[in-house]
TIMIRO-632689 format. One record per residue: residue number from 1; residue in one letter; y, x, z of N, C-alpha, C in turn. Coordinates in steps of 0.2 Angstrom, whole numbers, plus 5000, padded with zeros to 4 digits. Last residue first. Layout:
VOPA  NUM  A  Y  X  Z  Y  X  Z  Y  X  Z
...
% end
This chain:
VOPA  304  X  5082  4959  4947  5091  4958  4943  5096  4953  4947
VOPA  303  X  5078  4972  4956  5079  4963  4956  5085  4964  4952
VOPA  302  X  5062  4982  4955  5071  4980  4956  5072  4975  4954
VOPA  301  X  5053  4990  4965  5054  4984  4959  5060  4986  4960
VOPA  300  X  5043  5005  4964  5047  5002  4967  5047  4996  4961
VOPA  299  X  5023  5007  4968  5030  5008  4963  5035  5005  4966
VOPA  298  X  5018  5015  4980  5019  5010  4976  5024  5010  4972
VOPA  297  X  5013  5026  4989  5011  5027  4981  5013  5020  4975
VOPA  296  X  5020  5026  4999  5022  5029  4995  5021  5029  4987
VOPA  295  X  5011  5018  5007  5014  5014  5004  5020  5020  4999
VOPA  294  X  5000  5026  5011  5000  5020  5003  5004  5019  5002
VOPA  293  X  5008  5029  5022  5005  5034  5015  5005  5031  5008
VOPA  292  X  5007  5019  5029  5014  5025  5026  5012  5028  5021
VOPA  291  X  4994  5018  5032  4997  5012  5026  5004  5017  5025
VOPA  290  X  4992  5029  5039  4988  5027  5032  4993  5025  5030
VOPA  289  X  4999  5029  5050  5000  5033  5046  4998  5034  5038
VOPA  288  X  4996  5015  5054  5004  5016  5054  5003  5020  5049
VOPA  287  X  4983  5021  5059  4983  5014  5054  4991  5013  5052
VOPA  286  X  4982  5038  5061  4984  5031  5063  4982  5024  5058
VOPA  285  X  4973  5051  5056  4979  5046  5056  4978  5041  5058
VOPA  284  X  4961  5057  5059  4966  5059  5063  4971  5055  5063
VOPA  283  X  4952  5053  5050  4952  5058  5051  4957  5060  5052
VOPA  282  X  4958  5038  5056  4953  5038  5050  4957  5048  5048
VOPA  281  X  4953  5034  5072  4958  5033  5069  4954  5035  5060
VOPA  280  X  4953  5026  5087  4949  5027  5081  4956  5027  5075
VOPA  279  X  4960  5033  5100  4961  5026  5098  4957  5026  5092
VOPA  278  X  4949  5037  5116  4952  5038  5108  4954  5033  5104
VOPA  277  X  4935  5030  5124  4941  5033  5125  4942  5039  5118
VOPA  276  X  4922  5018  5119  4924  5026  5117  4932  5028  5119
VOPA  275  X  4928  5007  5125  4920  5010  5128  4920  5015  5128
VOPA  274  X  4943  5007  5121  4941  5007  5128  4933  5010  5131
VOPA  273  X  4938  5005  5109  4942  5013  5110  4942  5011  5119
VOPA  272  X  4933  4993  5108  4929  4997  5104  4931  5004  5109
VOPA  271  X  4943  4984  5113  4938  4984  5115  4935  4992  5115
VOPA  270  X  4951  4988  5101  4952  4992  5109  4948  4991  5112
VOPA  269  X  4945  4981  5089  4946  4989  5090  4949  4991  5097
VOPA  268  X  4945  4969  5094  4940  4971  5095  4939  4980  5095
VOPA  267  X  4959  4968  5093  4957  4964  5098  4951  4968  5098
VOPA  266  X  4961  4967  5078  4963  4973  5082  4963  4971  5088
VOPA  265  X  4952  4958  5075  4949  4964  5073  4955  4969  5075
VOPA  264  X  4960  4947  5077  4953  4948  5080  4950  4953  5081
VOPA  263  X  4970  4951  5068  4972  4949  5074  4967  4951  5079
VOPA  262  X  4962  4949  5056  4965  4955  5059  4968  4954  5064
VOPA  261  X  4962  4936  5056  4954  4940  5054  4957  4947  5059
VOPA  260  X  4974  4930  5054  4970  4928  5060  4964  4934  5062
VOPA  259  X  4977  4935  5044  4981  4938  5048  4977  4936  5055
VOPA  258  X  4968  4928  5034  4967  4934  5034  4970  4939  5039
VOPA  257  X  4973  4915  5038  4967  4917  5037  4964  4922  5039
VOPA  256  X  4989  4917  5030  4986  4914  5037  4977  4914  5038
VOPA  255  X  4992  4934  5022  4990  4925  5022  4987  4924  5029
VOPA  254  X  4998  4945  5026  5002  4938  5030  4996  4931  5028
VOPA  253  X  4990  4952  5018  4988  4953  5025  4993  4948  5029
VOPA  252  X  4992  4950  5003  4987  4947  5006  4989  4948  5012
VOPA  251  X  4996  4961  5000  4997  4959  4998  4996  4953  5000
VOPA  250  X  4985  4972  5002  4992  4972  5004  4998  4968  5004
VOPA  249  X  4971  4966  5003  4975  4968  4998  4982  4966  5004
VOPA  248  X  4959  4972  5017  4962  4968  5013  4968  4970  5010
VOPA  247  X  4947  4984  5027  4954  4983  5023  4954  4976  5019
VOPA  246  X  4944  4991  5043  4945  4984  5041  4950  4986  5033
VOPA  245  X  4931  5002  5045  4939  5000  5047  4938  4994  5041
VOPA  244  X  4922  5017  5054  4924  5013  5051  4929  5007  5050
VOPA  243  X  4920  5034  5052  4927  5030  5055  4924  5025  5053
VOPA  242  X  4910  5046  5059  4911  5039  5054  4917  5037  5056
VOPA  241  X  4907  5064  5065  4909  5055  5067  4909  5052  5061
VOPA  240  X  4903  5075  5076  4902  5073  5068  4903  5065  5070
VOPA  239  X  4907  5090  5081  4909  5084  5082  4908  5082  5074
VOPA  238  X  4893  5100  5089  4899  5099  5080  4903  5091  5083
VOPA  237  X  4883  5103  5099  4890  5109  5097  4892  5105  5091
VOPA  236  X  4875  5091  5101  4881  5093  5106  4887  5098  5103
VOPA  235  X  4872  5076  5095  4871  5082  5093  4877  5085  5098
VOPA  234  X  4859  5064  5101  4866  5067  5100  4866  5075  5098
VOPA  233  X  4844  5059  5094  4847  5064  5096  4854  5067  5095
VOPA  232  X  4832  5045  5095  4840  5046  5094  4843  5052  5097
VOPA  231  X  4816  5044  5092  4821  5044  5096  4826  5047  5092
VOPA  230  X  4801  5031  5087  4808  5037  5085  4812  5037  5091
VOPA  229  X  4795  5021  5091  4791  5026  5086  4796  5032  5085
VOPA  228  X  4801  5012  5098  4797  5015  5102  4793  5021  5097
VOPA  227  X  4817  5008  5096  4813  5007  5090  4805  5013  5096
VOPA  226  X  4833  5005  5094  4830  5006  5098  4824  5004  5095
VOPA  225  X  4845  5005  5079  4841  5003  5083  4834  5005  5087
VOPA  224  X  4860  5014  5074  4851  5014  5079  4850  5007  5082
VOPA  223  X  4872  5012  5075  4868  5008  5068  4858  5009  5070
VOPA  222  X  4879  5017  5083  4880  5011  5084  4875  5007  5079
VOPA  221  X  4877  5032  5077  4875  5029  5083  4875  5022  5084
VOPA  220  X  4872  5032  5058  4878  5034  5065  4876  5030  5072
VOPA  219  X  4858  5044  5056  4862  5040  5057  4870  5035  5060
VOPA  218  X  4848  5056  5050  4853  5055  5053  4855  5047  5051
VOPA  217  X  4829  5061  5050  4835  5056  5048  4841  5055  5051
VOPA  216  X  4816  5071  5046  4823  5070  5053  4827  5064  5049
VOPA  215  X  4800  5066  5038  4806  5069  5040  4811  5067  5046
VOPA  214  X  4790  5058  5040  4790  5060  5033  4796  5064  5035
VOPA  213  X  4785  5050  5049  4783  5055  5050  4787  5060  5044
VOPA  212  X  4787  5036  5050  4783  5039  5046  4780  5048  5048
VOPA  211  X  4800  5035  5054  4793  5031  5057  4787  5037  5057
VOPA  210  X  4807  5042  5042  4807  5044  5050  4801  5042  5055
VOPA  209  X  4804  5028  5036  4801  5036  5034  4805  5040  5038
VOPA  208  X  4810  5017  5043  4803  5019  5042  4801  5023  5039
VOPA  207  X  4824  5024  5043  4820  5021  5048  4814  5023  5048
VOPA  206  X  4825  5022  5031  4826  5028  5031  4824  5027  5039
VOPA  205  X  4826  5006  5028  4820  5011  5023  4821  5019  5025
VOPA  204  X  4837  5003  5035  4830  5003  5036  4825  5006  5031
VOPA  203  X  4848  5010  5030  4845  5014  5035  4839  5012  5037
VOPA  202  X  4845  5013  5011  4846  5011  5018  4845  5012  5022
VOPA  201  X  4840  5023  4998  4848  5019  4999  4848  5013  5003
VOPA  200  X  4835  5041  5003  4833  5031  5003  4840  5028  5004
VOPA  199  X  4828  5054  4997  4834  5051  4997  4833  5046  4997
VOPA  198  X  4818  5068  5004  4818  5062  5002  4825  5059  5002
VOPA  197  X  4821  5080  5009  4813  5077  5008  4816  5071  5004
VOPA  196  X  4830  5094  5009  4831  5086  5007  4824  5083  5005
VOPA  195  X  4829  5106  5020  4826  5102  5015  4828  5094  5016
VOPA  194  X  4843  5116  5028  4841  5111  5027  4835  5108  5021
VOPA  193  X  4852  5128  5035  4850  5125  5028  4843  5119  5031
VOPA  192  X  4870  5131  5043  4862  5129  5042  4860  5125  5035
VOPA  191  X  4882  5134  5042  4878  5140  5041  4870  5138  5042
VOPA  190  X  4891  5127  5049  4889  5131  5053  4883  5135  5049
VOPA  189  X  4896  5121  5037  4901  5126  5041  4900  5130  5046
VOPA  188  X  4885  5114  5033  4889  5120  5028  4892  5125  5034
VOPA  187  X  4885  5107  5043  4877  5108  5041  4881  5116  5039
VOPA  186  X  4896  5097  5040  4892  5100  5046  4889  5105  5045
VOPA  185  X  4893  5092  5028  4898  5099  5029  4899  5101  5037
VOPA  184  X  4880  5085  5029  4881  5091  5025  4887  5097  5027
VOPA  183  X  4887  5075  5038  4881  5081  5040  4882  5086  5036
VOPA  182  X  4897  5070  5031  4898  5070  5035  4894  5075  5039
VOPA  181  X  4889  5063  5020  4895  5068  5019  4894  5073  5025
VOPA  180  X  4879  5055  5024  4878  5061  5023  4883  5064  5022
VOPA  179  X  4888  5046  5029  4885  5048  5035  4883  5056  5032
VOPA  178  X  4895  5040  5016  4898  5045  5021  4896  5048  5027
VOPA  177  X  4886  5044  5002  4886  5038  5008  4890  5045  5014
VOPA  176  X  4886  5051  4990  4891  5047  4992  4892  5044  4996
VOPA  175  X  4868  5049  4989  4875  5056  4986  4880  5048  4987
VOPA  174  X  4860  5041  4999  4860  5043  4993  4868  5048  4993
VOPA  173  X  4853  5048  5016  4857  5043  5010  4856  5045  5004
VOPA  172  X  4838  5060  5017  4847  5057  5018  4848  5050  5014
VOPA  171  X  4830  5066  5028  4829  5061  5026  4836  5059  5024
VOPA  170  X  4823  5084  5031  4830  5076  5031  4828  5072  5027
VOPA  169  X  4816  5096  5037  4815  5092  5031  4820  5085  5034
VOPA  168  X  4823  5110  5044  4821  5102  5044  4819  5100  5039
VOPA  167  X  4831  5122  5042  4823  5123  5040  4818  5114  5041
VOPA  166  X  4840  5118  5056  4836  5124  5052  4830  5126  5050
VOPA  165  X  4843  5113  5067  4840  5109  5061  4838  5113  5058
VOPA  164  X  4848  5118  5078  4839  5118  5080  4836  5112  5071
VOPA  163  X  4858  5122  5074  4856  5127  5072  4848  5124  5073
VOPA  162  X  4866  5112  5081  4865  5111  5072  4860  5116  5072
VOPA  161  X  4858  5104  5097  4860  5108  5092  4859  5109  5085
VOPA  160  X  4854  5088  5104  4851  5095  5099  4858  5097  5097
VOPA  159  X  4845  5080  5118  4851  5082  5114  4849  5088  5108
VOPA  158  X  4834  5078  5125  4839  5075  5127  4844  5076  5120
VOPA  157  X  4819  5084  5118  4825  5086  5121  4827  5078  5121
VOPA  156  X  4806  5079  5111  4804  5081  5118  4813  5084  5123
VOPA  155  X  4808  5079  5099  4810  5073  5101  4809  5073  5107
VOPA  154  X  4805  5091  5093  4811  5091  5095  4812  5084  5099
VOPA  153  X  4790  5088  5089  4793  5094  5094  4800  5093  5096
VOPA  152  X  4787  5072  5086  4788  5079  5084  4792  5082  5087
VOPA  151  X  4782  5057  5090  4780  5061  5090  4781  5070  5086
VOPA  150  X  4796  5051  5085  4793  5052  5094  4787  5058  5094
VOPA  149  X  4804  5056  5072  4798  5054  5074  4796  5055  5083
VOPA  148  X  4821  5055  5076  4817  5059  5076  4810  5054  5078
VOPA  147  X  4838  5054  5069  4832  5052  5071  4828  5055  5071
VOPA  146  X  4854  5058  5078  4848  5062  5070  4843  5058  5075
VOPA  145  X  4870  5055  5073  4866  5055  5078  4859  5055  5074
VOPA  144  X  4887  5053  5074  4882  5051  5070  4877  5055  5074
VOPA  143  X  4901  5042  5082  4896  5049  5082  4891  5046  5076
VOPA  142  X  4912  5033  5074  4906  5035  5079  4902  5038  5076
VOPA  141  X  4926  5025  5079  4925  5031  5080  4917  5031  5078
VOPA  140  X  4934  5007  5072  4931  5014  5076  4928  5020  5072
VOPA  139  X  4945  5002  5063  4942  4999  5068  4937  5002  5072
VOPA  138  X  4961  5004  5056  4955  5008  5059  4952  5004  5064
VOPA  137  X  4965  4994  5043  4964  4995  5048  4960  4997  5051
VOPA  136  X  4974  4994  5026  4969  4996  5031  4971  4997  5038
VOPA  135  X  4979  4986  5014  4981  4986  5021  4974  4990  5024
VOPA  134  X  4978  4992  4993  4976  4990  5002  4981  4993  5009
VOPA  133  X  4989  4998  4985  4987  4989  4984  4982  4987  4992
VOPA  132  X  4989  5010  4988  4992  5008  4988  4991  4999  4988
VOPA  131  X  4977  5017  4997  4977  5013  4992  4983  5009  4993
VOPA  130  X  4965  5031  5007  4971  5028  5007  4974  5026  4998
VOPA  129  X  4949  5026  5004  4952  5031  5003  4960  5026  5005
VOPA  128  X  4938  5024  5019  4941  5020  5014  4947  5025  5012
VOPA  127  X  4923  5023  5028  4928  5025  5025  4930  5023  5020
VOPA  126  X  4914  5009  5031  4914  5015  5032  4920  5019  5027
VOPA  125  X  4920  4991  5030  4919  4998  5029  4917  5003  5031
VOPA  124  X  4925  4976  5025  4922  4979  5034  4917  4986  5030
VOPA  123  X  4938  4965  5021  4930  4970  5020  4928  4975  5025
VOPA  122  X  4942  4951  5015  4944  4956  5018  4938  4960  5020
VOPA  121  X  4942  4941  5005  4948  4939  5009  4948  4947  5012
VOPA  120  X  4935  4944  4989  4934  4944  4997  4939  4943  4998
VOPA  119  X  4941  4944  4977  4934  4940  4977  4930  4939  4983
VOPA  118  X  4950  4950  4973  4951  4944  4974  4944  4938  4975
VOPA  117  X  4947  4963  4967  4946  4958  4962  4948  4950  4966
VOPA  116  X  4948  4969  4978  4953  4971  4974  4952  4965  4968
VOPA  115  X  4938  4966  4986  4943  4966  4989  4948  4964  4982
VOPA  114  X  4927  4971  4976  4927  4962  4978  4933  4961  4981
VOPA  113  X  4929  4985  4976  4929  4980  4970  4931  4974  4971
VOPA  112  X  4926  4988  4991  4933  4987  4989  4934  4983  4981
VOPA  111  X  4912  4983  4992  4917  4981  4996  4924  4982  4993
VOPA  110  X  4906  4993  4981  4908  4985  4980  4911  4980  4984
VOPA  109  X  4910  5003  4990  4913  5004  4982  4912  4996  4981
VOPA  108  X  4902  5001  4999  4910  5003  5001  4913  5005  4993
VOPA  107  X  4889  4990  4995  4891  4996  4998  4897  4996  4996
VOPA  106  X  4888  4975  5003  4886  4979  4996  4889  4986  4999
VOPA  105  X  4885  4957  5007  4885  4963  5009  4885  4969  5004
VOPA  104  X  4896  4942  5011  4896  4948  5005  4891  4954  5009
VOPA  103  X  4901  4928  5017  4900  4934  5021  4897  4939  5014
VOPA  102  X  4909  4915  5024  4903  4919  5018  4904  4922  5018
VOPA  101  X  4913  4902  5038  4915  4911  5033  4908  4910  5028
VOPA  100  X  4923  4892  5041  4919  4892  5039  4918  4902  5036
VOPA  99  X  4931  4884  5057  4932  4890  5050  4924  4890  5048
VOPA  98  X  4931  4877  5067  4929  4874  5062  4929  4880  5056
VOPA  97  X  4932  4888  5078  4924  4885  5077  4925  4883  5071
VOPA  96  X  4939  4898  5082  4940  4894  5075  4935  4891  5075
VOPA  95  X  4935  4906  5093  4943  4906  5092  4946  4899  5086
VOPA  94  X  4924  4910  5091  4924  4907  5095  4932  4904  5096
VOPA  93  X  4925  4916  5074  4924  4907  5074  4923  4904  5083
VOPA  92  X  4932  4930  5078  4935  4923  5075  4934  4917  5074
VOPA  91  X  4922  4934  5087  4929  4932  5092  4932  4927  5085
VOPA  90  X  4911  4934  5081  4911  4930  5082  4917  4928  5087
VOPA  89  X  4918  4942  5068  4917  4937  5066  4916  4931  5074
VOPA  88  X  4918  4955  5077  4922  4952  5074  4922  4946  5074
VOPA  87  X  4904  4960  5078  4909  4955  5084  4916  4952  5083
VOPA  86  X  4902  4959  5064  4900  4955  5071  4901  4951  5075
VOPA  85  X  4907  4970  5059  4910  4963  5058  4907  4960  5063
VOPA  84  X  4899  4980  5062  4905  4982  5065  4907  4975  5065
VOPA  83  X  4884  4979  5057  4887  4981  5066  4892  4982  5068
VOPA  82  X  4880  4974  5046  4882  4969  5051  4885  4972  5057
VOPA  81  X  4888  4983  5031  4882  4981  5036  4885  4976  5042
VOPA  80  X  4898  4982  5023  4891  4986  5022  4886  4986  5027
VOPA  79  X  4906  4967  5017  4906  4973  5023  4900  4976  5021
VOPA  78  X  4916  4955  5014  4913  4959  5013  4911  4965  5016
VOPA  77  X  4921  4937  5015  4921  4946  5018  4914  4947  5017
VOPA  76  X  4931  4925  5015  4927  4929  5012  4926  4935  5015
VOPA  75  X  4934  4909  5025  4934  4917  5027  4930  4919  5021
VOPA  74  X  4941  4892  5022  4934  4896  5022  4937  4904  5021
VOPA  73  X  4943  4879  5033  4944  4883  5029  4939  4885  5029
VOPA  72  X  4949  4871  5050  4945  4871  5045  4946  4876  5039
VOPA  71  X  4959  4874  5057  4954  4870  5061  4948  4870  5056
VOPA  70  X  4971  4881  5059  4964  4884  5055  4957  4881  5058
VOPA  69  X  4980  4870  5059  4980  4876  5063  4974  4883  5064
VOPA  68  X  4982  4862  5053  4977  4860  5056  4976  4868  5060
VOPA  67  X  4994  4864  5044  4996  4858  5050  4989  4859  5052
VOPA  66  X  4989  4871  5033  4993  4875  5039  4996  4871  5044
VOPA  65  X  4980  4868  5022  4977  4868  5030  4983  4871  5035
VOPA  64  X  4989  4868  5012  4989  4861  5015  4982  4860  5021
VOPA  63  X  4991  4881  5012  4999  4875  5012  4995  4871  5016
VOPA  62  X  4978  4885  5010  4981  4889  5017  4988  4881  5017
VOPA  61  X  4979  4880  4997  4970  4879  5002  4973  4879  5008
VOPA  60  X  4989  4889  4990  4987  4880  4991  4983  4879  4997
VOPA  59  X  4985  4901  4990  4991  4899  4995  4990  4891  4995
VOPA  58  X  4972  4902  4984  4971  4902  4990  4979  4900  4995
VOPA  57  X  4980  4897  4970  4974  4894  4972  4973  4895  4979
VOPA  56  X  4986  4909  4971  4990  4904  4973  4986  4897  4972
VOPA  55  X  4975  4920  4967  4981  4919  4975  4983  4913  4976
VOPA  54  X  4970  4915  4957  4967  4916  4963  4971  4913  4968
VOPA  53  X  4981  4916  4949  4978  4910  4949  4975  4910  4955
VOPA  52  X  4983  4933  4948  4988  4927  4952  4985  4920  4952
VOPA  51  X  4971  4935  4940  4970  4935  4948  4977  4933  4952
VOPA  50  X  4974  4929  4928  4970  4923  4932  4970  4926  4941
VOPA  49  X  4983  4938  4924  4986  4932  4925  4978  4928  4931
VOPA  48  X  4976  4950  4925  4980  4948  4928  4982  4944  4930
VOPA  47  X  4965  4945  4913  4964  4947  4919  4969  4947  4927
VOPA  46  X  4975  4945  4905  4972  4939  4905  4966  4941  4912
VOPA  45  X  4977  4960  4900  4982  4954  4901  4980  4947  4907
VOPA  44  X  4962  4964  4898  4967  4965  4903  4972  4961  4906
VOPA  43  X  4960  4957  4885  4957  4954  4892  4961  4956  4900
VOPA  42  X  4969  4961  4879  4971  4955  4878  4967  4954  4884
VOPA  41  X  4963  4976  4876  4970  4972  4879  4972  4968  4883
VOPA  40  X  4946  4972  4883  4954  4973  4879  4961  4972  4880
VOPA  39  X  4935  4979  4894  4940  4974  4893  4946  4977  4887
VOPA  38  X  4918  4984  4888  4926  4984  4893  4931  4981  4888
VOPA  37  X  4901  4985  4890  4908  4983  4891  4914  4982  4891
VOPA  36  X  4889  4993  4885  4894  4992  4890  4897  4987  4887
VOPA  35  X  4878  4993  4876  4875  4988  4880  4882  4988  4886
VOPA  34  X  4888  4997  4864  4882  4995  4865  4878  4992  4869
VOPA  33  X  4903  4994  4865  4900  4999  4863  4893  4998  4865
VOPA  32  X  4915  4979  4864  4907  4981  4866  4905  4986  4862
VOPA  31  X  4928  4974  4873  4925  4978  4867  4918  4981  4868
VOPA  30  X  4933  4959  4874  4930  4964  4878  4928  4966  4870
VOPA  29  X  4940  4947  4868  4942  4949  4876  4942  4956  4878
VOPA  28  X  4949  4943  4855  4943  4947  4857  4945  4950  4866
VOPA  27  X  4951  4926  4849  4952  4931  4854  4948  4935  4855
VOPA  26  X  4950  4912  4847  4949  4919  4843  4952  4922  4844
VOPA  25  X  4948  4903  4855  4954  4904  4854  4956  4909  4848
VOPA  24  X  4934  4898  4853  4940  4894  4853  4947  4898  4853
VOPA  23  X  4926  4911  4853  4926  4909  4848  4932  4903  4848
VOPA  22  X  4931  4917  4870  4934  4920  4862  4933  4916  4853
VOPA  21  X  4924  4905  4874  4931  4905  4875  4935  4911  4869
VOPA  20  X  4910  4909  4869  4915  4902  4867  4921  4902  4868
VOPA  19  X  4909  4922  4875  4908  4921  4868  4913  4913  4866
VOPA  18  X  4909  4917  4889  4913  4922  4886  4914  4922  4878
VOPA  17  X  4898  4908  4891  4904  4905  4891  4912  4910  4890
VOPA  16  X  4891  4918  4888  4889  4910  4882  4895  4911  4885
VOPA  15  X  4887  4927  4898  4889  4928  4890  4890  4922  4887
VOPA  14  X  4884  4916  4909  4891  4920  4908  4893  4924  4900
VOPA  13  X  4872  4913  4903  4877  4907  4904  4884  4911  4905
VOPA  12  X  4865  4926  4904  4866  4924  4898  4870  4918  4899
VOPA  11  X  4866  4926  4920  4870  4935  4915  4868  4929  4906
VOPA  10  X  4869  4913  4929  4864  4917  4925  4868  4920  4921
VOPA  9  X  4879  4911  4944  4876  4908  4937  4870  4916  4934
VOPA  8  X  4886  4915  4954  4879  4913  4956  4879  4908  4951
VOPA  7  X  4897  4923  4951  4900  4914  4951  4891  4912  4952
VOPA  6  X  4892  4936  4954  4898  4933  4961  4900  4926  4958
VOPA  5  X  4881  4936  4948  4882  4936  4953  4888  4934  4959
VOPA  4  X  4890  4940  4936  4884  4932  4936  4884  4931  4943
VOPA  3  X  4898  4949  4937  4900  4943  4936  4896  4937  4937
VOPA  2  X  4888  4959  4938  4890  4958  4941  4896  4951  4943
VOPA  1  X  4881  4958  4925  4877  4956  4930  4881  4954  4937
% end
C-alpha cells in the first residue's frame, strides 16, 4: 500500500508490475509469507542500485537548473504537521517564487522512511533519533501545555501544576508520539497517576474530545489553536518540551535545493530562539553535536 501510494497508482497495478518484471527476467524480488512481504536478496540489491538512480536523476534536474539560480524546480517534504514547515516554506518560495514544492504529511517514522527511501528531499519532525545516513537540524524548543474543557474546575487558573493532574482523565496520543513521552515521564518522576480515558492519533480529534468534555489533553504550545470551548494551561513546576527539527540524507545536504531549504530553516530557527531565548537544541545537544555523533556511526571507506 505503501508503494501505491507514493507512485499514486493502485495496490493491484503495483502487484502486476512486480510479478511482470519477475516473470521477464525470472527473478524472485520478494518473499512472500502470507499477506507480508520482504525483499530478497536480489531485491535488496536492486533496491540499492535504483536509489542511486534517484540521486543522480535528482543531480541531472539540479545540473541543468543550476544556471537559473533556482528559478524553477521541485522541493519534496515531509513533515508531521504544518506549524513548523510553514514558515519555512514561506521564507523559501518568497526567496524562490518559481520553486515548486509537495509537501508529504505522515508521522515521524514515515517522515524518515520517505527521507531514507529517497522519496522526500527533507522532513520536518518532532524528535529524531541521531542516524548515521541523516543531517539533522534543531529547529525549536516547545513547551507542551494541557487542554482544558472551558467549562471544568481547573480552566478557572492561569497555570497548573503536575500534582493538580492527579487522578485526571487524559486524552493522549497513541504509544510513541513524543508529546505523550514526554508527559508520561513527567507524570513518573513527580509521582502522579493519571486515567488514560481515551487514545486519538491527532490533535484535532484530541481537540474535539477535550471540546467534548471527555477529558484533559496535552499538547505542544505552538500546536494550540485558540478555540472559545478550551483553554491552554502552562504548566509551571516540570520543564516539559518537544524539540522539533529538520532532517535530510547526509548525503544530500550540498544538493543545491536542499541547501537552499536549510539555509531558510536555520534563518527561521533564530527567529524561533530569539522569541523563546535558548538555542533549540535536541535534549541538550547542538546540531554540531548530533551529526558528530552520527557521524561516528559511519563506516569508514578506503580508496585504492
Amino acid at each position: 500500500m505503501g508503494a501505491a501510494r507514493v507512485l499514486d497508482i493502485s495496490q493491484p497495478t503495483v502487484s502486476a508490475l512486480v510479478a511482470r518484471l519477475e516473470r521477464e527476467h525470472g527473478a524472485e524480488l520478494f518473499f512472500r509469507r502470507g499477506r507480508r512481504l520482504e525483499l530478497s536478496p536480489l531485491g535488496t540489491q536492486l533496491l540499492e542500485v535504483t536509489h542511486r538512480l534517484f540521486e543522480l536523476e535528482q543531480e541531472a534536474e539540479e545540473l541543468l537548473e543550476a544556471g537559473s539560480g533556482l528559478t524553477r524546480g521541485l522541493l519534496r517534504v515531509s513533515a508531521v504537521g504544518p506549524f513548523n514547515v510553514m514558515p519555512i516554506l514561506a521564507a523559501f518560495l518568497s526567496r524562490y517564487p518559481g520553486m515548486r514544492v509537495r509537501m508529504n504529511v505522515g508521522d515521524s517514522r514515515e517522515v524518515v522512511e520517505r527521507i531514507l527511501g529517497y522519496n522526500s528531499d527533507v522532513g520536518v519532525l518532532v524528535h529524531a533519533e541521531p542516524d548515521p545516513r541523516l543531517h539533522l537540524l534543531p529547529l525549536r524548543k516547545q513547551p507542551v501545555v494541557i487542554m482544558a474543557p472551558s467549562a471544568h474546575p481547573l480552566a478557572r487558573r492561569r497555570s497548573l501544576r503536575l500534582r493538580d493532574l492527579e487522578g485526571q482523565s487524559l486524552i493522549m496520543r497513541e504509544a510513541g508520539s513524543t508529546t505523550r513521552s514526554v508527559l508520561e515521564k513527567a507524570l513518573s518522576a513527580a509521582g502522579v497517576r493519571v486515567k488514560v480515558a481515551i487514545e486519538i492519533g491527532s490533535r484535532e480529534s484530541i481537540r474535539e474530545a477535550v471540546a467534548a468534555g471527555i477529558g484533559l489533553g496535552a499538547v505542544s504550545g505552538i500546536a494550540f489553536i485558540p478555540d472559545s470551548r478550551i483553554v491552554a494551561l502552562p504548566i509551571d513546576d516540570a520543564q516539559i518540551y518537544t524539540h522539533s527539527h529538520i532532517i535530510c540524507l547526509d548525503e544530500r545536504r550540498s544538493s543545491r535545493v536542499i541547501a537552499a531549504f536549510l539555509l531558510e530553516a536555520r534563518s527561521v530557527a533564530e527567529n524561533f530562539a530569539r522569541a523563546a531565548p535558548g538555542r533549540p537544541t535536541i535534549e541538550g545537544r547542538s546540531e554540531e553535536a548530533l551529526n558528530r555523533r552520527a557521524a561516528k556511526k559511519r563506516p569508514r571507506t578506503t580508496r585504492g
